[in-house]
N, C-alpha and C positions, 0 to 999 in steps of 0.2 A: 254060517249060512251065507251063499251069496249075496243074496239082497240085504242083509246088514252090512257087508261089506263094501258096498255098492252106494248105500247111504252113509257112510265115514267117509266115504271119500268123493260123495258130491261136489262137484265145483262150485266156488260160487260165483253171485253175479260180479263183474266186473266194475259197476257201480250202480247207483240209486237211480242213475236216469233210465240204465238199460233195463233195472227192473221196472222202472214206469211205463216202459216202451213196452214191453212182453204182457204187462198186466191190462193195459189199454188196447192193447190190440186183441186179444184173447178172451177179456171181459163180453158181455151183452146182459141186456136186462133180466134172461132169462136166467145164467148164472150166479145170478147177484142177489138171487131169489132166495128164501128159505120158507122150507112148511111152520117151522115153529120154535120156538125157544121154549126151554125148559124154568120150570119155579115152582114155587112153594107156598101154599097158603097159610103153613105151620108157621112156629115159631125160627127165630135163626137158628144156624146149628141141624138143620133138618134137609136129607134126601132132598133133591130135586127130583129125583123118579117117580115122584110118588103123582105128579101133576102136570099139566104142561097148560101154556097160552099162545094164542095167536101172536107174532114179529108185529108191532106196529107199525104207522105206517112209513118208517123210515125205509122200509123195504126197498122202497125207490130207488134209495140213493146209492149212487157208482161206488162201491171202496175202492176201485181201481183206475178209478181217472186220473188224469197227468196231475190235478189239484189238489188232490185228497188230501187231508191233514193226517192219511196213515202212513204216507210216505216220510214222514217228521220224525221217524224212528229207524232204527235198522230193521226191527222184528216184530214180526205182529205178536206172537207168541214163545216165550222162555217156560220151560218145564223143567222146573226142579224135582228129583229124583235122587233116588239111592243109587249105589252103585249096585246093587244087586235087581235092579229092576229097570237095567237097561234094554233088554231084551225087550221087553213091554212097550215103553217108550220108544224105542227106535220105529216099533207100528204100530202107534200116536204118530209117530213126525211123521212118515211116510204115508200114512192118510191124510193128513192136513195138509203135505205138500202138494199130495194128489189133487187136492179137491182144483174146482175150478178157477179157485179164487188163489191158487197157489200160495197159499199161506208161506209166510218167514218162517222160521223155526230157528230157535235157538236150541242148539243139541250140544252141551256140554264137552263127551267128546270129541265132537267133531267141529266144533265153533271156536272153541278155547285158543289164544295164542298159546301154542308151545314155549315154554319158558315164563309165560305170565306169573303173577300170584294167584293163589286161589280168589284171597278174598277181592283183590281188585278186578281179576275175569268175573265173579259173582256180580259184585255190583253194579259194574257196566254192564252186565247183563238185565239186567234188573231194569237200571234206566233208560237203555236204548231198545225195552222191548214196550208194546200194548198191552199185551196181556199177560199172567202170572199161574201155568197149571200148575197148581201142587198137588203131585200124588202121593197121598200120605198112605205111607202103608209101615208093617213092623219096623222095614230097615230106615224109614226116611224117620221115624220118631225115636233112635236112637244114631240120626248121625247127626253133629253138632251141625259139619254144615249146610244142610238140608234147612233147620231151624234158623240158620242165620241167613242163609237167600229168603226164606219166609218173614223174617223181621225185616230186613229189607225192602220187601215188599210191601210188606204193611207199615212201614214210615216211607215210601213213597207214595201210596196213596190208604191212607188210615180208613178211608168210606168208602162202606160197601158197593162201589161204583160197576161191577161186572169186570172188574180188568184183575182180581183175585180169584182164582177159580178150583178148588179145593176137591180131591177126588178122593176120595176112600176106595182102598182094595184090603182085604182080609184085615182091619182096624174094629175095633166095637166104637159104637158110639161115645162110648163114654173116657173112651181114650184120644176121641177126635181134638186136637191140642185146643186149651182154652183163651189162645189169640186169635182162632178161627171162629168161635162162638156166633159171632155177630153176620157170620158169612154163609150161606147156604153151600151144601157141598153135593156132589155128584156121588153115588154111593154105585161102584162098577162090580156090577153081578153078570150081564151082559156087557162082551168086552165092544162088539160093533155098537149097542148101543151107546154105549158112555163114551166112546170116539164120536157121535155123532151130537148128542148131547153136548161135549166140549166146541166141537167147529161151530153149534148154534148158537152158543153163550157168546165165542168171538168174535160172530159174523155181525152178532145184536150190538157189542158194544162197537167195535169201530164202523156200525150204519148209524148208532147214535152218537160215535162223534164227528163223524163227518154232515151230521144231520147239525148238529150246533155249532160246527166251522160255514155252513149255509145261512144261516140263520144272523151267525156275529157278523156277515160280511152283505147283509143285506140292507 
């Protein structure tokens, strides 16, 4: 299709300042807004669909100002995937880039240095992003390295902080891997839903850390 083609082969930005410049200029309060974040009052290991709460009041705060402590990264968000559920993914990245807030995206094919190592593209992935979508699904629980960006993940930030962000497609429960256990996961029945679902989970945590880059610096 054209538009996956179109998204492999995006430019990128030419550096970190020019994306500071397009996100500041393009930003306003009303963008930066969100209806709601998704959670759970069950135990971990459970749907986020099942509930939702009100964005606290970190709401306020610019992720897009020339200051932010989300420009301390390449990528706001890296999504790990199977090779077979690229198609999927590539419209995840292309609504996140959409959104107003032009989310980063780390897109495997399309981000990876050509000639790189696997595992070294993985893990720089990993650390030069904010957030961590894992879409577990049959092929992502039977590819080694699908599990090993997921460990990566989780010995870069072991608590459940919102920067793990765990999606179930055609998965039962009880196959949901048990290093995820302790993390609440997005269960995608509804595919716009659970795209939106995801952009609120990362809109909450890099407003809650630029809420406490405010806070350390006052």
């Amino acid at each position: 299709a054209g538009w996956f083609r179109r998204l492999l082969h995006k430019p990128k930005p030419s550096s970190v300042e020019s994306l500071k410049s397009s996100h500041s200029a393009s930003s306003s309060p009303s963008s930066s807004s969100s209806s709601s974040a998704k959670s759970s009052s069950s135990s971990p290991g459970t749907s986020l669909a099942t509930s939702s709460i009100s964005l606290s009041p970190v709401s306020a705060v610019d992720i897009s100002a020339s200051h932010s402590p989300r420009w301390d990264k390449s990528y706001d968000v890296c999504i790990c995937h199977s090779e077979g559920d690229v198609e999927l993914v590539s419209e995840l990245v292309s609504y996140l880039e959409g959104q107003p807030e032009s989310f980063r995206c780390f897109l495997q094919l399309r981000d990876a240095v050509a000639g790189g190592a696997v595992v070294t593209e993985l893990c720089d992935a990993v650390q030069n992003s904010h957030c961590w979508v894992m879409l577990i699904t049959p092929g992502f629980l039977q590819d080694p390295w699908c599990r090993y960006q997921m460990h990566q993940a989780l010995a870069e930030a072991p608590m459940a902080n919102g920067r793990t962000i765990p999606v179930l497609k055609d998965v039962d429960r009880k196959d949901y891997p048990r290093e995820l256990r302790n993390i609440y996961y997005i269960y995608m029945a509804l595919k716009e839903k659970s795209f939106r679902q995801i952009r609120d989970t990362v809109m909450r945590y890099l407003r809650e850390l630029c809420q406490s880059s405010t806070k350390s610096m006052e």
